[in-house]
N, C-alpha and C positions, 0 to 999 in steps of 0.2 A: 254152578252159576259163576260165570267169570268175566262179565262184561253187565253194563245196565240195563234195569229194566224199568221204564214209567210205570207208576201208578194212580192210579185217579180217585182219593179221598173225598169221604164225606163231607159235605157241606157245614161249616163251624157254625152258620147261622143257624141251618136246623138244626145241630143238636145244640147250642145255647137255647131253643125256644123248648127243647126237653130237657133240659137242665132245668129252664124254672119251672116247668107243670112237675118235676118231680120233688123240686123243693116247694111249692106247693101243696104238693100231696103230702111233705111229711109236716110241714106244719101245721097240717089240717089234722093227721091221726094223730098227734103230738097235743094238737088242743082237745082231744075226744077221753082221755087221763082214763083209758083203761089196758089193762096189764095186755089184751090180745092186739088192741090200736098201737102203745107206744112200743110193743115189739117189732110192728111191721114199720113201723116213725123210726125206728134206730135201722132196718133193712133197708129203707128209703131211703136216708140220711147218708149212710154207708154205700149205697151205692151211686146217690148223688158225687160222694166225695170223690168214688173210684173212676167214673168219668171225667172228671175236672181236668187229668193231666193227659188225655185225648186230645187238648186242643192245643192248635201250632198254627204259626204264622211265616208264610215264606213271601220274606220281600221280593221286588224287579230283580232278576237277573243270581238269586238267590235259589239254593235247594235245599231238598232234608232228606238224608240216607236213613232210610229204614231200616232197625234190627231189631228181629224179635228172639231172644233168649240164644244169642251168637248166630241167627243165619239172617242174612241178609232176606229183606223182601221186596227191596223196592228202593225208587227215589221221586220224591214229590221236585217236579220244575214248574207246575205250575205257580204262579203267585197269587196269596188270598189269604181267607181264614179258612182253616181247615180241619177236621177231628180226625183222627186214627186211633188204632188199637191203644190206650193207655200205657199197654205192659212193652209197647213198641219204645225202644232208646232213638232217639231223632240226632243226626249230627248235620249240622248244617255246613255247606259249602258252597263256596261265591263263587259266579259261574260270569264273572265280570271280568273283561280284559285288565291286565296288570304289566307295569313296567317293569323290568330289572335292571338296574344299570350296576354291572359289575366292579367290582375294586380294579384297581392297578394292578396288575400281576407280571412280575417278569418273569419270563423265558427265552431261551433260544430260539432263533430263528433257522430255516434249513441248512444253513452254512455256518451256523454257529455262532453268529453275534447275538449280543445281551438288549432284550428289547422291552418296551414298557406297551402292554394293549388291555385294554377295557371292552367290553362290548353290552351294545345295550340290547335286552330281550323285551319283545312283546307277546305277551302268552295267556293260555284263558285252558279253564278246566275242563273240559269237551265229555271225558267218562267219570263219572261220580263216583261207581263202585271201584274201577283201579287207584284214583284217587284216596280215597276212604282208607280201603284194604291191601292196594297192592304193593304200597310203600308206608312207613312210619310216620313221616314228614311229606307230605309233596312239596309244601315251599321250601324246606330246606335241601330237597334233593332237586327240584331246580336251580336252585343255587349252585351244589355241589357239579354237577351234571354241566351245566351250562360255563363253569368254571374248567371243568376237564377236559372239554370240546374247544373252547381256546386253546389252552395251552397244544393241544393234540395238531388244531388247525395250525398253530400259528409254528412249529416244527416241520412244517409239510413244506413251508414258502416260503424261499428268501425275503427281509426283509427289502432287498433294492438289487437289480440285478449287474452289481458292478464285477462282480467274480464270475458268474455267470451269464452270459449273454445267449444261454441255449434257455433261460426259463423267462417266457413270455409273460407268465401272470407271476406277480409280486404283490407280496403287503399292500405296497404303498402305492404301486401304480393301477392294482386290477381290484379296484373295490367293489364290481359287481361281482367278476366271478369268486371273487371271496366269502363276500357275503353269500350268496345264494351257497357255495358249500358248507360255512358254518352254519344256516340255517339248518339245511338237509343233515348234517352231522346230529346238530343239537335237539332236533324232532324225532331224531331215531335217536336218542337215547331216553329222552322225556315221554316217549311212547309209552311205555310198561306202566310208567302213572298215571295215563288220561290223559296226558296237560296236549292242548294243539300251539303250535310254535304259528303265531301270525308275522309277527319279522323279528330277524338277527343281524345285526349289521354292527361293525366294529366302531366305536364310541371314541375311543385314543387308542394314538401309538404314534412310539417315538424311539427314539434308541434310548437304552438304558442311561446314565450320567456321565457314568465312568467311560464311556469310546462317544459319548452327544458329539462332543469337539473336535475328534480328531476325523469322526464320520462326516460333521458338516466344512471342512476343511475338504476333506475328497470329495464329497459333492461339489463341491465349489470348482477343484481342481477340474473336474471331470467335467464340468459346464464351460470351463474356458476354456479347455482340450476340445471339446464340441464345437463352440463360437469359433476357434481359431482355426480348425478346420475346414468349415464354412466357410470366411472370410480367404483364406488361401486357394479354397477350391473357387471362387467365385473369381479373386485376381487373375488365378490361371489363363482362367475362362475368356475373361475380359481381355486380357494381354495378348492370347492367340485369336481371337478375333479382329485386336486392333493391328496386329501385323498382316493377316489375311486382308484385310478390305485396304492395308497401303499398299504392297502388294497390287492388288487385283485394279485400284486406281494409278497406279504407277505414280502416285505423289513424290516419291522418294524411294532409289535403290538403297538397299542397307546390304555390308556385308556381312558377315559373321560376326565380326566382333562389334560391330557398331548394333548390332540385334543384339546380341550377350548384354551389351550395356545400357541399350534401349528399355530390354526385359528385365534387367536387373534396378534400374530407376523407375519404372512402373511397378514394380514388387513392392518397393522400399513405399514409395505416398500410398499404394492401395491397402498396404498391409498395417501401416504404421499403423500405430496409437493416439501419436500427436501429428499434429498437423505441419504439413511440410512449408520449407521457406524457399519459393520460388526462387532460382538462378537464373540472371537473363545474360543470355548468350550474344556477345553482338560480334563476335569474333567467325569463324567456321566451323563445322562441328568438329573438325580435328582439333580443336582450342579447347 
């Protein structure tokens, strides 16, 4: 037997309603004070007593793994009152969705920067008997488990892909296809205990303390290496169109050098920072 199996117990109400016709019955041979009545009043008594610890209650969302003398027999999921074998050991287990929201844990990331991630698990008991039996702890080996599966994931994936621009999914920018791998990661290890992984998705991260500053310094860098780019490609853009359409209107022949300076004072207002101070020309453009 290596996976579960339901069982379907007796009804608690009927045997409480044999529990009292039997204490009945012995306070009846018990009041009759002869030696062959109060032998069978201490038989009835006695096994009044031995059924008593028959009875269990499995709350909503609640079970009881059954064992009788080390073999497994069973597990009650239904909820009620219930009797079973007395000499049965009952271990109860919650079959109710649970959060995990893990510690801060630093590790490297695939290129080797120092990084801060958490991740938070949603998870519920699915097999009772691998739960029970096939591990010591199930909560603690989802802890452990789903602790090992970060660290694992989070070596697989740069955290930003500023050294590598061949890895498309990252930490920080591919939080689905992250998540969906740390799930599948953290399911297949949590497998061998029963538990079903309903979501895993990463809770923090950040970079470790020690490089925070100098990483959000490059970030910065790198966004206004971006911006500035844009902004250039776009003047470009702008400045050979506005030659083409003079040009093509023939408003004004320009030669070489009067384009080189045309282009190169269009650069300077479109490119700037601040804002330029209009020179008004009232001389020739040779002036």
């Amino acid at each position: 037997m290596n996976q579960e199996k339901n069982v379907k117990p007796l009804s608690g109400y009927v045997m409480l309603l044999v529990e009292l016709i039997i204490l009945v019955i012995a306070i009846f041979l018990f009041m009759m004070k002869t030696p062959l009545f109060i032998i069978l009043g201490i038989f009835t008594s006695v096994l009044w007593v031995f059924l008593l610890p028959g009875f269990t209650i499995v709350d909503p969302n609640h079970s009881k793994v059954l064992v009788l003398f080390g073999a497994y027999k069973g597990t009650i999921r239904e909820n009620g009152f219930f009797w079973v074998n007395p000499f049965y050991v009952k271990k109860e287990i919650s079959l109710r969705a649970r959060n995990f929201d893990s510690e801060r844990v630093k590790v490297n990331d695939k290129i080797g920067n120092p990084i801060l991630i958490s991740v938070i698990l949603v998870w519920k008991v699915k097999d009772t008997y691998k739960a029970a039996f096939e591990v010591d702890d199930y909560e603690l080996f989802v802890k452990v488990q789903t602790d090992a599966a970060v660290r694992k994931m989070a070596g697989s994936y740069p955290y930003d892909n500023f050294d590598d621009h061949n890895d498309r999914i990252t930490l920080r920018s591919g939080m689905e296809e992250i998540n969906t791998a740390l799930e599948k990661e953290i399911d297949e290890r949590l497998n061998i205990a029963g538990i079903d992984v309903l979501e895993a998705r990463i809770g923090y991260l950040a970079y470790a303390p020690e490089i925070a500053q100098a990483m959000l310094r490059r970030q910065q860098a790198a966004a206004i290496v971006a911006a500035r780019y844009k902004i250039v490609e776009g003047a470009v853009g702008m400045v050979e169109e506005a030659l083409q359409m003079l040009g093509q209107k023939e408003i004004i022949n320009l030669d070489e050098d009067k384009k080189a300076a045309m282009v190169s004072n269009l650069m300077v207002v479109l490119c700037g920072e601040r804002e330029t101070s209009p020179v008004i020309n009232t001389g020739t453009l040779h002036q």
